[in-house]
PDB file of N, H, CA, C and O in Angstrom:
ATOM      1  N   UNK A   1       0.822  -1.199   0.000  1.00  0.00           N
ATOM      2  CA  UNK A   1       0.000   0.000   0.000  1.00  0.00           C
ATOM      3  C   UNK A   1       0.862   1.257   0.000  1.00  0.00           C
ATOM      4  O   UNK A   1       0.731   2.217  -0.759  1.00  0.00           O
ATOM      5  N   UNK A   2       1.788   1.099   0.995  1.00  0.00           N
ATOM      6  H   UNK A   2       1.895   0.318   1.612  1.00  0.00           H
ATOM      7  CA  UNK A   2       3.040   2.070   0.824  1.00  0.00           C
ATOM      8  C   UNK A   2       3.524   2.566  -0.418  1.00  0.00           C
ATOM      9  O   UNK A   2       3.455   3.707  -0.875  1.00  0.00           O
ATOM     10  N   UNK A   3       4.084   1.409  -0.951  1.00  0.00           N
ATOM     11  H   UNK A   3       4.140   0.482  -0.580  1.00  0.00           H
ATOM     12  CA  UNK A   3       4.272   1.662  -2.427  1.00  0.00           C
ATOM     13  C   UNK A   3       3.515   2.305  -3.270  1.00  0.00           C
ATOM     14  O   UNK A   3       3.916   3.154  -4.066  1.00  0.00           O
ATOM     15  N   UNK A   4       2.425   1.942  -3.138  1.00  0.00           N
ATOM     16  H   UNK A   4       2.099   1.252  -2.492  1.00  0.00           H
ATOM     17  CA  UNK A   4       1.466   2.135  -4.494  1.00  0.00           C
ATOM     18  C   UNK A   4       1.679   3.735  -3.973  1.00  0.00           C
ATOM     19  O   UNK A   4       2.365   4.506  -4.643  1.00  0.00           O
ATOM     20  N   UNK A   5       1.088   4.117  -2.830  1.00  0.00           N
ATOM     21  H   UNK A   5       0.531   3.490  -2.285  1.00  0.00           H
ATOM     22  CA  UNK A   5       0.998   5.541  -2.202  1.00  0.00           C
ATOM     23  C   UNK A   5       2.362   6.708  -3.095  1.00  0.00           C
ATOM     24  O   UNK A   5       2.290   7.602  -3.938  1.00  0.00           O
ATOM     25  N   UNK A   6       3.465   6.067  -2.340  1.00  0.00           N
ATOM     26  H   UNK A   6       3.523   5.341  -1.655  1.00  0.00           H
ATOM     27  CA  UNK A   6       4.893   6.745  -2.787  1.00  0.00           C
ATOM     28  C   UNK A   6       4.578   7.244  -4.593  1.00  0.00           C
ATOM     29  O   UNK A   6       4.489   8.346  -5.134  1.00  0.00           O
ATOM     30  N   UNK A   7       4.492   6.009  -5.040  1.00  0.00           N
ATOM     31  H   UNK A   7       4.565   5.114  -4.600  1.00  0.00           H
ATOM     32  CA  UNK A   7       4.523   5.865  -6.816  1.00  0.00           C
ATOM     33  C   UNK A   7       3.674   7.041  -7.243  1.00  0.00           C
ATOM     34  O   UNK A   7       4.097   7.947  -7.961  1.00  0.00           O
ATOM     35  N   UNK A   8       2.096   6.948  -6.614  1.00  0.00           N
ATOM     36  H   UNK A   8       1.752   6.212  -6.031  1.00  0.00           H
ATOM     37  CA  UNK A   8       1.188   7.976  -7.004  1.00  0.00           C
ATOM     38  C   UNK A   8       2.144   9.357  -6.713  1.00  0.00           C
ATOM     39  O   UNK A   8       2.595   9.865  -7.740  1.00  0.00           O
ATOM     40  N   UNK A   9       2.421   9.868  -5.726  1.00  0.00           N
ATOM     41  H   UNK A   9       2.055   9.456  -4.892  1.00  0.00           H
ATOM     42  CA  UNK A   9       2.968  11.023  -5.476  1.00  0.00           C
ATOM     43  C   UNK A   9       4.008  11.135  -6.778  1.00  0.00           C
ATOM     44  O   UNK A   9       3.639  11.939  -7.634  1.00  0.00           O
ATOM     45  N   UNK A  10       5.073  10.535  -6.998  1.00  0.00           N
ATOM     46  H   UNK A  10       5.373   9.882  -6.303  1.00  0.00           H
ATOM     47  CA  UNK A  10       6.165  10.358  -7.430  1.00  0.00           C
ATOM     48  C   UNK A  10       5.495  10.799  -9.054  1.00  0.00           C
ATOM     49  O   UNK A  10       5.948  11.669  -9.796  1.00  0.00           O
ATOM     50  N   UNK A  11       4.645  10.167  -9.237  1.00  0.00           N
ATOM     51  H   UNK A  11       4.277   9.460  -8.634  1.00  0.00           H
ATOM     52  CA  UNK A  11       4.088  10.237 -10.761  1.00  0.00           C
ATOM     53  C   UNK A  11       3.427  11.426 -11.073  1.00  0.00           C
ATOM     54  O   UNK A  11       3.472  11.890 -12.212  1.00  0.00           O
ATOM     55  N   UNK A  12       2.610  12.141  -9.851  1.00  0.00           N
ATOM     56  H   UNK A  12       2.574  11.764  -8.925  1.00  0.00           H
ATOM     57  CA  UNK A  12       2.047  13.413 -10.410  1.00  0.00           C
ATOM     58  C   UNK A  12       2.846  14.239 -10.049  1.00  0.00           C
ATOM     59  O   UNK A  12       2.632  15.177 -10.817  1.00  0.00           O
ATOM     60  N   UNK A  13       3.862  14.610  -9.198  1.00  0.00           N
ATOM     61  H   UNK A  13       4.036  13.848  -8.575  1.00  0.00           H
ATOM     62  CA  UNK A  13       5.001  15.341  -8.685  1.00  0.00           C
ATOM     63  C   UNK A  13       5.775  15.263 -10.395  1.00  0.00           C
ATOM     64  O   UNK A  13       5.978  16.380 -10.870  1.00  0.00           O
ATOM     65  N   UNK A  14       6.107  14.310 -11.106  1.00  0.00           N
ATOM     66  H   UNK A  14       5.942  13.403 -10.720  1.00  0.00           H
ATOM     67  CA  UNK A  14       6.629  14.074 -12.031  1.00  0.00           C
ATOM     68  C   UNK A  14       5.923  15.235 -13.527  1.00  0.00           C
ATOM     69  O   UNK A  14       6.492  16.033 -14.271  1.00  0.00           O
ATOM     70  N   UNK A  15       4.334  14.740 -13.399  1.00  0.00           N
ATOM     71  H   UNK A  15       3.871  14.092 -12.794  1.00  0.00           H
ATOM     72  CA  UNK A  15       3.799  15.847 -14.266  1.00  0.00           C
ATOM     73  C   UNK A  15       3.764  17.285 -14.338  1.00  0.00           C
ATOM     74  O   UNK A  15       3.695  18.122 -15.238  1.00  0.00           O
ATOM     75  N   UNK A  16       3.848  17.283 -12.875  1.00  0.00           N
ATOM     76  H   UNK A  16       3.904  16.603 -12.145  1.00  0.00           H
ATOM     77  CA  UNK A  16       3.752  19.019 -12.583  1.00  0.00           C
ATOM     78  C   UNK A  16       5.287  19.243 -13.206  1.00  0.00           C
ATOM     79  O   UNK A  16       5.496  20.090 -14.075  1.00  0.00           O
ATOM     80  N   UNK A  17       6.147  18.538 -12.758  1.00  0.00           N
ATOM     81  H   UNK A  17       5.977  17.850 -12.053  1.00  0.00           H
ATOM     82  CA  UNK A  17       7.332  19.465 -13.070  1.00  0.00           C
ATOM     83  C   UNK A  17       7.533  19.336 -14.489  1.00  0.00           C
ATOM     84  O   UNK A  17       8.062  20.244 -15.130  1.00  0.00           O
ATOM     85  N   UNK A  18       7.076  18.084 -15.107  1.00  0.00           N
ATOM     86  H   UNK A  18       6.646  17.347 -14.586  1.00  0.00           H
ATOM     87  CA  UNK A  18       6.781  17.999 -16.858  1.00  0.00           C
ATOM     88  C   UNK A  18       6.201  19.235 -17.342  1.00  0.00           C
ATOM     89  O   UNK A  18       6.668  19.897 -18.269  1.00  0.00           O
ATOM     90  N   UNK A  19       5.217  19.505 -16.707  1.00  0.00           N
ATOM     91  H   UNK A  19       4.838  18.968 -15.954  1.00  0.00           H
ATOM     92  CA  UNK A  19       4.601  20.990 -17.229  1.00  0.00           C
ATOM     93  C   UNK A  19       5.329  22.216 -16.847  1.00  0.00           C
ATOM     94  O   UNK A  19       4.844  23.248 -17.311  1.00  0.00           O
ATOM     95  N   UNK A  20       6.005  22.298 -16.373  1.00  0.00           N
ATOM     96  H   UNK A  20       6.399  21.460 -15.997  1.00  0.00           H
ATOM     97  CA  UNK A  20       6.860  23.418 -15.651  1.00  0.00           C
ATOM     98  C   UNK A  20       6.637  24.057 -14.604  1.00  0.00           C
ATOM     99  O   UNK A  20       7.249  25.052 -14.214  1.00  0.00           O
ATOM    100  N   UNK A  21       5.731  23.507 -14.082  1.00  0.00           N
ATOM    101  H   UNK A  21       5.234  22.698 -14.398  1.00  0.00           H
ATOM    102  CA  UNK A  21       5.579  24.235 -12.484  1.00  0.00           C
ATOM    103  C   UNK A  21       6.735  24.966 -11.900  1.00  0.00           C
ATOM    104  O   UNK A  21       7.904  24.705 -12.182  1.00  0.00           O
ATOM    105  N   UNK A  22       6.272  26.092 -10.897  1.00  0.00           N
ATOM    106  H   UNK A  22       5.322  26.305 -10.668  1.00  0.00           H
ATOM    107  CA  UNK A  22       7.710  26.533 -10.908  1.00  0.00           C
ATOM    108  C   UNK A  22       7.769  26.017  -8.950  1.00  0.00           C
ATOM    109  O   UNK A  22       6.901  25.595  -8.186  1.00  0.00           O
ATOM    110  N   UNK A  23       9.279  26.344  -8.776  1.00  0.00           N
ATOM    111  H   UNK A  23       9.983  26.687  -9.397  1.00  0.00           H
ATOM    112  CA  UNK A  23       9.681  25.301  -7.930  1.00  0.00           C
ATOM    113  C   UNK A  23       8.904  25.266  -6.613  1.00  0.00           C
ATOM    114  O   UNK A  23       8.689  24.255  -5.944  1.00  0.00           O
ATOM    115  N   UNK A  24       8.348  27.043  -6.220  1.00  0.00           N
ATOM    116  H   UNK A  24       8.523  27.864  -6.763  1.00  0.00           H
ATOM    117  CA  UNK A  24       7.666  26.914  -5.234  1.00  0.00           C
ATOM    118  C   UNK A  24       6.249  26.170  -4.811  1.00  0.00           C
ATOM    119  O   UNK A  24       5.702  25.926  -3.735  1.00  0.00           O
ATOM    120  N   UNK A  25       5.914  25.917  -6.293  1.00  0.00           N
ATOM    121  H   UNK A  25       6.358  26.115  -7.166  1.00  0.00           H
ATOM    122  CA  UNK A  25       4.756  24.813  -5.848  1.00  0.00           C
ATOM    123  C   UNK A  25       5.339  23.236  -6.094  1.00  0.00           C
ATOM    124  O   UNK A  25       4.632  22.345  -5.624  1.00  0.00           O
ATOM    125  N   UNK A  26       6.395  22.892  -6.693  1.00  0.00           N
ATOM    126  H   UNK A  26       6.970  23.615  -7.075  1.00  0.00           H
ATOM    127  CA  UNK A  26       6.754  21.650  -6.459  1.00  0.00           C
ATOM    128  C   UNK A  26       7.607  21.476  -5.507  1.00  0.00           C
ATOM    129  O   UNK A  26       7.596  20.329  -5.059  1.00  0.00           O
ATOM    130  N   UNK A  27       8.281  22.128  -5.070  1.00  0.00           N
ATOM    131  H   UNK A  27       8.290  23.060  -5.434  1.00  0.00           H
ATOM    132  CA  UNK A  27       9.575  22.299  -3.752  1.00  0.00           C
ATOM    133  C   UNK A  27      10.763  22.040  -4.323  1.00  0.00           C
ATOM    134  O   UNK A  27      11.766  21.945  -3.616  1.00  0.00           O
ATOM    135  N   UNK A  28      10.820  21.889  -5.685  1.00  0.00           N
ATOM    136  H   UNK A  28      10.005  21.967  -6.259  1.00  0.00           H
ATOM    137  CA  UNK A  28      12.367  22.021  -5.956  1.00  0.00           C
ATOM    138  C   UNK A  28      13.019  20.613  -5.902  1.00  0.00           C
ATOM    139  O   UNK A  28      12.770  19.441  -6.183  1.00  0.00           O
ATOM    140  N   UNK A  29      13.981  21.384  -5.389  1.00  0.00           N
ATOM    141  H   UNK A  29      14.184  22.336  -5.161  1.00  0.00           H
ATOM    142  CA  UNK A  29      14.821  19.899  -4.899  1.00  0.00           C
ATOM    143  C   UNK A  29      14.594  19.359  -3.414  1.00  0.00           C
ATOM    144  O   UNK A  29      15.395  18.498  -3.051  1.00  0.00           O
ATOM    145  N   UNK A  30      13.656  19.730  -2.553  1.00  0.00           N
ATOM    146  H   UNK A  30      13.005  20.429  -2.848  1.00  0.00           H
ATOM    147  CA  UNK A  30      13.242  19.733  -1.255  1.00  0.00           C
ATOM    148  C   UNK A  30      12.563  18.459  -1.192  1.00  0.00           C
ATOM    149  O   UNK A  30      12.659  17.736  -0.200  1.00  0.00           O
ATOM    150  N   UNK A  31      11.725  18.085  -2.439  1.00  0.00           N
ATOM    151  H   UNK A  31      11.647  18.672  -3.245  1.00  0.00           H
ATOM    152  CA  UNK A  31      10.495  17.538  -2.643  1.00  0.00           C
ATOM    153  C   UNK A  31       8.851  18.403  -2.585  1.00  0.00           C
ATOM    154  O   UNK A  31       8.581  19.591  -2.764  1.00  0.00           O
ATOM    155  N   UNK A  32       7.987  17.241  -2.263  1.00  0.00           N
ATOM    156  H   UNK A  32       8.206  16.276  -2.117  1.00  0.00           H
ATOM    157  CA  UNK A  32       6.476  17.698  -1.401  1.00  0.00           C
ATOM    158  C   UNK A  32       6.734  18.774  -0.377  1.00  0.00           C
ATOM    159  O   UNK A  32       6.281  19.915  -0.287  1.00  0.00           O
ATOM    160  N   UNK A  33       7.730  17.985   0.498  1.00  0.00           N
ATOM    161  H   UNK A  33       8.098  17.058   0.425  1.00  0.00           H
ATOM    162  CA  UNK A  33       7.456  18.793   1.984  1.00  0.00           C
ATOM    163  C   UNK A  33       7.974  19.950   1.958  1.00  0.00           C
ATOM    164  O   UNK A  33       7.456  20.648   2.830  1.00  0.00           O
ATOM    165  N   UNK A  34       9.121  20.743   1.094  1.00  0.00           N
ATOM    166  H   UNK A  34       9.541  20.176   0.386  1.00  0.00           H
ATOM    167  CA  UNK A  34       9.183  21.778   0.894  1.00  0.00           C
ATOM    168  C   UNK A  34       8.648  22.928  -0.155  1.00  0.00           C
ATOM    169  O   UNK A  34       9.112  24.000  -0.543  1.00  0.00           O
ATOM    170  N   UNK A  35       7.536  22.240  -0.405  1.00  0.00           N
ATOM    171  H   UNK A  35       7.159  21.369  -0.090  1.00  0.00           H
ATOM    172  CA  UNK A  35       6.531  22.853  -1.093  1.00  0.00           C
ATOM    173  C   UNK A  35       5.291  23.542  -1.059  1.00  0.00           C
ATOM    174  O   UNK A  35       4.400  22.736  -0.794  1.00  0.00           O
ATOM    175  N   UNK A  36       4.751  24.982  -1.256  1.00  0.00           N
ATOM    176  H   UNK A  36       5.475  25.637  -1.471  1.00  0.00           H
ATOM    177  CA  UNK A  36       3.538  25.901  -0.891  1.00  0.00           C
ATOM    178  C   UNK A  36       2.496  24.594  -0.409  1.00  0.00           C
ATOM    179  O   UNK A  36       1.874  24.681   0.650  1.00  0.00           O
ATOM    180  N   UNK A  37       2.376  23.376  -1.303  1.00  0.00           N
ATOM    181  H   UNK A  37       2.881  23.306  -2.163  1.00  0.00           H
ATOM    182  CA  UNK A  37       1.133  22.553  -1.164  1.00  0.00           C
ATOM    183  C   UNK A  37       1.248  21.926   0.222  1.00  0.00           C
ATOM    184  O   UNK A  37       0.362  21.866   1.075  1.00  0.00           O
ATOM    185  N   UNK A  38       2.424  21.496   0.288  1.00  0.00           N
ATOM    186  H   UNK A  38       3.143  21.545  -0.405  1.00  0.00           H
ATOM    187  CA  UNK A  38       2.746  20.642   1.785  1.00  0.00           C
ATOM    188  C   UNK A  38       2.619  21.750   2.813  1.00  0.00           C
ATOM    189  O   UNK A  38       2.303  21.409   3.952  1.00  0.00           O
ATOM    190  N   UNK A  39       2.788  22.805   2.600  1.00  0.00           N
ATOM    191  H   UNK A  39       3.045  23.082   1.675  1.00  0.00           H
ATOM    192  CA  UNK A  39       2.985  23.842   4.023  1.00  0.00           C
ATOM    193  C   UNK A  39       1.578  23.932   4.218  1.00  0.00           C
ATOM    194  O   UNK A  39       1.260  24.229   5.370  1.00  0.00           O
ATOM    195  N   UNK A  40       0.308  23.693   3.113  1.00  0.00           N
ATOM    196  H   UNK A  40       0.567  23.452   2.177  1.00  0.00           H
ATOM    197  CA  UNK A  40      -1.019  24.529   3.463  1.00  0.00           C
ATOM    198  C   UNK A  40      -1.485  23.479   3.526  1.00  0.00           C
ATOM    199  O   UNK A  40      -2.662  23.547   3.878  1.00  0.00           O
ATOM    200  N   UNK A  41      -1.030  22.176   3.299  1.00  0.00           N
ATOM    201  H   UNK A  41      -0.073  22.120   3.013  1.00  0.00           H
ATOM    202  CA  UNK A  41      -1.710  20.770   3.582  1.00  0.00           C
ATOM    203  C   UNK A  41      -1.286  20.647   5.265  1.00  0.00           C
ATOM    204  O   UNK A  41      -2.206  20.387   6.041  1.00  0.00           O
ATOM    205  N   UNK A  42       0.153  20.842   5.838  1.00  0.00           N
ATOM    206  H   UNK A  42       0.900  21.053   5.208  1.00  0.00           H
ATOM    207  CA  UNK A  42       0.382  20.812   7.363  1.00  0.00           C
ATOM    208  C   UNK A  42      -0.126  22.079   7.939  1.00  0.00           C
ATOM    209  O   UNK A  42      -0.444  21.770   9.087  1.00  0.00           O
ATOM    210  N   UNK A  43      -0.365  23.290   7.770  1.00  0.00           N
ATOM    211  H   UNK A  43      -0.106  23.541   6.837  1.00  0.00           H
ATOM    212  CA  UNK A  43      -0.733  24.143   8.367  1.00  0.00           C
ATOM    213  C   UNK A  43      -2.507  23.580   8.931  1.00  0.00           C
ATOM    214  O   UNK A  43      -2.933  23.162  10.008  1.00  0.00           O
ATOM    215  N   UNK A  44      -3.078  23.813   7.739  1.00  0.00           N
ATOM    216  H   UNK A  44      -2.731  24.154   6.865  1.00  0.00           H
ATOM    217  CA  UNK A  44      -4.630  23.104   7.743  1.00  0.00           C
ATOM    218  C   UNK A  44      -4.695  21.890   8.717  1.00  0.00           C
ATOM    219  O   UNK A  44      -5.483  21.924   9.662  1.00  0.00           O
ATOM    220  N   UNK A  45      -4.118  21.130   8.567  1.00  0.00           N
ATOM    221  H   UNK A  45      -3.478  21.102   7.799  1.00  0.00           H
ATOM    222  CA  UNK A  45      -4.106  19.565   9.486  1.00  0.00           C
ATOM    223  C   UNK A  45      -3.862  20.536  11.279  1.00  0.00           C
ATOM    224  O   UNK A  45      -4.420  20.233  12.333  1.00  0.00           O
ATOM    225  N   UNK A  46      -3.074  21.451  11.096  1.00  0.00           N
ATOM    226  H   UNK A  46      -2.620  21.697  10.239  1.00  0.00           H
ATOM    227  CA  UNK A  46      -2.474  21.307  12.545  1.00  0.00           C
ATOM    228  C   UNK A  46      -3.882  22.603  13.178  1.00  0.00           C
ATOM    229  O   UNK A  46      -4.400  22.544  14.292  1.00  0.00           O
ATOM    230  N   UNK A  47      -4.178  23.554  12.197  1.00  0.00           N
ATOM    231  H   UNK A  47      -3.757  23.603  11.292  1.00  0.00           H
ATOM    232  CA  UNK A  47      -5.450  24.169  12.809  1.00  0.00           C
ATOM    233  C   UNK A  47      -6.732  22.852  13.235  1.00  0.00           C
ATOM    234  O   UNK A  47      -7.582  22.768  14.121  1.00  0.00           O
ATOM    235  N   UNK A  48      -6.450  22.258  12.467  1.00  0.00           N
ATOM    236  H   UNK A  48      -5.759  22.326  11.748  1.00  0.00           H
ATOM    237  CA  UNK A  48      -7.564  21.403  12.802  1.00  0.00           C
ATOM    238  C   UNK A  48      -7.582  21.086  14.099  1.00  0.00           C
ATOM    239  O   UNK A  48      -8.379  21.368  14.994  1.00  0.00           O
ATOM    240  N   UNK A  49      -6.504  20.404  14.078  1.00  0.00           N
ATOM    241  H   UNK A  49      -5.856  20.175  13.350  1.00  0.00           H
ATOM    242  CA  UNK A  49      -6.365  19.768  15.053  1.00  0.00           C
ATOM    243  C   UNK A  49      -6.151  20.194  16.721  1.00  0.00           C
ATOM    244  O   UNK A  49      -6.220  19.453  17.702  1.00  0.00           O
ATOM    245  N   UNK A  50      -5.855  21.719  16.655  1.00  0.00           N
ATOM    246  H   UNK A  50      -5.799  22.322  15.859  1.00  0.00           H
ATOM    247  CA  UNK A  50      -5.646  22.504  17.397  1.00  0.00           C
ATOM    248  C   UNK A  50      -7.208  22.882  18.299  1.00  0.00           C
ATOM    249  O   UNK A  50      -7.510  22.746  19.485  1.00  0.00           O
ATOM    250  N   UNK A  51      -7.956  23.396  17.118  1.00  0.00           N
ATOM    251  H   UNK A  51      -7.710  23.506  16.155  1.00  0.00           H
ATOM    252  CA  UNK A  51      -9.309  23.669  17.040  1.00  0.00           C
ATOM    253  C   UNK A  51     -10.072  22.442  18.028  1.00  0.00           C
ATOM    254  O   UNK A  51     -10.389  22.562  19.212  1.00  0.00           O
ATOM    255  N   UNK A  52     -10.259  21.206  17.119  1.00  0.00           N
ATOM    256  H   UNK A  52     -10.003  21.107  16.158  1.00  0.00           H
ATOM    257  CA  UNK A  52     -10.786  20.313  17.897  1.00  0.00           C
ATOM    258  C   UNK A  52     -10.101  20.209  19.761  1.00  0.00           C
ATOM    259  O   UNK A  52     -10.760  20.198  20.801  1.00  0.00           O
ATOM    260  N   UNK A  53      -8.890  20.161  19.614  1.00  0.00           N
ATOM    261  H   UNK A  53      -8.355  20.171  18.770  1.00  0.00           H
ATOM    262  CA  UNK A  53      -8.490  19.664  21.115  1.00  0.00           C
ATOM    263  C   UNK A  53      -8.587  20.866  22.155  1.00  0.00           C
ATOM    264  O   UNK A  53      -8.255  20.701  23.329  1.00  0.00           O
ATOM    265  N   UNK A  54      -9.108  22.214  21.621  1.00  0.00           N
ATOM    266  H   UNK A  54      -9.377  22.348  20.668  1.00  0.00           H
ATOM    267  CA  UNK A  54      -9.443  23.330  22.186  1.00  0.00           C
ATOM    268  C   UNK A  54     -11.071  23.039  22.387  1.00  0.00           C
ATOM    269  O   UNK A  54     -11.458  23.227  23.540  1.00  0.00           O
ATOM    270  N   UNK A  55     -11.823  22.717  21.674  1.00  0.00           N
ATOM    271  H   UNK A  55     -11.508  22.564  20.737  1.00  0.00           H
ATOM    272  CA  UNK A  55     -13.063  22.610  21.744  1.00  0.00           C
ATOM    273  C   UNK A  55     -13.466  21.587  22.782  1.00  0.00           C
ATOM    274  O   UNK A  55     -14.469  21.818  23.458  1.00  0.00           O
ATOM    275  N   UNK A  56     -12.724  20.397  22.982  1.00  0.00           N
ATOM    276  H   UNK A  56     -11.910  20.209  22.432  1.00  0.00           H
ATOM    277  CA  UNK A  56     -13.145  19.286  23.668  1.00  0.00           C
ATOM    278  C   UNK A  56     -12.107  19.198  24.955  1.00  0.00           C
ATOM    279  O   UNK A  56     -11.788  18.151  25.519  1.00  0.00           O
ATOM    280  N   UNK A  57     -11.473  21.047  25.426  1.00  0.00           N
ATOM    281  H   UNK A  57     -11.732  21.897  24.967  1.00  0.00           H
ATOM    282  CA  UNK A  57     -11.057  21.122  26.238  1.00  0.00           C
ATOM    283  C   UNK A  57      -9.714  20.420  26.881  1.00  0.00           C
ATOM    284  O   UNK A  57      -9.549  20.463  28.100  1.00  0.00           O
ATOM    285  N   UNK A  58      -8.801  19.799  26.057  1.00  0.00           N
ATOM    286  H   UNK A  58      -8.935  19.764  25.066  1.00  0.00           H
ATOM    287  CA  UNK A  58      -7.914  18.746  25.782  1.00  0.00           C
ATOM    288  C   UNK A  58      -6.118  19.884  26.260  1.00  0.00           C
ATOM    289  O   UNK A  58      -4.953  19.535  26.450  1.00  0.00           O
ATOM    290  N   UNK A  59      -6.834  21.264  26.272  1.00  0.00           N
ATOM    291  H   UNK A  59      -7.781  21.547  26.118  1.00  0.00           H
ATOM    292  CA  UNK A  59      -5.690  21.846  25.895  1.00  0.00           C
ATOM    293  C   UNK A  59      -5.391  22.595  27.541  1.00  0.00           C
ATOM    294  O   UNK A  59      -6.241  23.260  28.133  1.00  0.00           O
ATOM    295  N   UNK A  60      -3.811  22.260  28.142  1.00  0.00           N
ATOM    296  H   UNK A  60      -3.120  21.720  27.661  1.00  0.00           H
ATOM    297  CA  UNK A  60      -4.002  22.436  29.738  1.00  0.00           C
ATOM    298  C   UNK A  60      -2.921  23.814  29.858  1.00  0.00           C
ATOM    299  O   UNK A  60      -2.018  23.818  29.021  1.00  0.00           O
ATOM    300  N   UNK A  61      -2.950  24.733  30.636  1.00  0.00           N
ATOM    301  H   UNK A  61      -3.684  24.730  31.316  1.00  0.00           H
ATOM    302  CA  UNK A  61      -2.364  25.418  30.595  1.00  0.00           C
ATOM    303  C   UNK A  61      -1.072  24.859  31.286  1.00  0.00           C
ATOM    304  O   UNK A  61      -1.262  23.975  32.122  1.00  0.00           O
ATOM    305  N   UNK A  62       0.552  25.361  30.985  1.00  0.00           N
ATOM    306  H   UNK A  62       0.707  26.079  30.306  1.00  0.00           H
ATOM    307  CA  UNK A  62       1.416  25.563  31.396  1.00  0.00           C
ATOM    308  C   UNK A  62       1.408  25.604  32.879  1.00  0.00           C
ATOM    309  O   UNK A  62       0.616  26.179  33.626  1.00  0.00           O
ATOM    310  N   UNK A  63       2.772  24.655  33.243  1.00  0.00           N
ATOM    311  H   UNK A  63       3.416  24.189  32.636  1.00  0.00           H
ATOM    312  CA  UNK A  63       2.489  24.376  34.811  1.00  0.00           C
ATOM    313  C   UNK A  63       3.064  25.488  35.501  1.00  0.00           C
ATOM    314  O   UNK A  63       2.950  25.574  36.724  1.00  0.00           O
ATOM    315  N   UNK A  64       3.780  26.499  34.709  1.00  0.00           N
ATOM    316  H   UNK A  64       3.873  26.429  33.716  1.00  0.00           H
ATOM    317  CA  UNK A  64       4.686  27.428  35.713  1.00  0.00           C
ATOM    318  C   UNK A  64       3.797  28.824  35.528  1.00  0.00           C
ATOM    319  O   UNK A  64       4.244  29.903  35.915  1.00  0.00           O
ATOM    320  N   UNK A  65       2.166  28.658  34.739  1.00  0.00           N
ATOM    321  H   UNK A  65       1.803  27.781  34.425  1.00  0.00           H
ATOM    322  CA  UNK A  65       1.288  29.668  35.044  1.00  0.00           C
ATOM    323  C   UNK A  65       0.388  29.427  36.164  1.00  0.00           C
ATOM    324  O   UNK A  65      -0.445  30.249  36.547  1.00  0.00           O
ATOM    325  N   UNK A  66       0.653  27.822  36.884  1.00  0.00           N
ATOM    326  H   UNK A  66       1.330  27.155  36.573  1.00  0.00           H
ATOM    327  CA  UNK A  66      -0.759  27.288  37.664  1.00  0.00           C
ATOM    328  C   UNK A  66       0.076  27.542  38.950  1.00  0.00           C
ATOM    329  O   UNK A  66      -0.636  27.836  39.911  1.00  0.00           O
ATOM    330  N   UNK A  67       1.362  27.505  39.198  1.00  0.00           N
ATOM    331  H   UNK A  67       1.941  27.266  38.418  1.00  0.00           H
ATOM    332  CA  UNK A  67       1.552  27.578  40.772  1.00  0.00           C
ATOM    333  C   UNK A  67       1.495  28.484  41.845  1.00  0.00           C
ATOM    334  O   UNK A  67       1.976  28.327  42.967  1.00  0.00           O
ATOM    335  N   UNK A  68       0.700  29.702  41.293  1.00  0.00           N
ATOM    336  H   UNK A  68       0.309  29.830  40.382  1.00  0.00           H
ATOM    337  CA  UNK A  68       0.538  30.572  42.148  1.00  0.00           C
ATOM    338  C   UNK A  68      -0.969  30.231  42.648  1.00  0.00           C
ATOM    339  O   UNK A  68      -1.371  30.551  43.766  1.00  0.00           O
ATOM    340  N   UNK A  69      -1.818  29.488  41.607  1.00  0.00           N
ATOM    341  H   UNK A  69      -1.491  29.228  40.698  1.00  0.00           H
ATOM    342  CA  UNK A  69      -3.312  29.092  42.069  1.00  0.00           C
ATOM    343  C   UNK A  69      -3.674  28.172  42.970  1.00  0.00           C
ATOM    344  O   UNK A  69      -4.866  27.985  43.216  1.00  0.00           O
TER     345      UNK A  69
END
């Protein structure tokens, strides 16, 4: 499954730069992860995720703000 996964990336990563994408949306020589798409694909994931564990109260304050309470 790994594989197949990698290959897909590898193959459309391959077209974009066939077409000439320029490097900041493919990342260059970085790959994905140094690329506009990967930064707004991890940014998005980590609001999410931020969001939810704020909502369901998950999120504790810092212990060196609680010892005066």
């Amino acid at each position: 499954m790994r594989g197949v996964l990698f290959r897909l990336v590898q193959e459309s990563l391959g077209s974009w730069i066939a077409l000439g994408a320029p490097e900041w949306i493919t990342g260059g020589a970085f790959g994905l992860e140094g690329s506009a798409i990967g930064l707004i694909v991890v940014l998005g994931v980590t609001g999410t995720l931020l969001f939810l564990a704020r909502r369901s109260g998950q999120i504790v304050t810092p212990f060196w703000t609680r010892i005066g309470r």
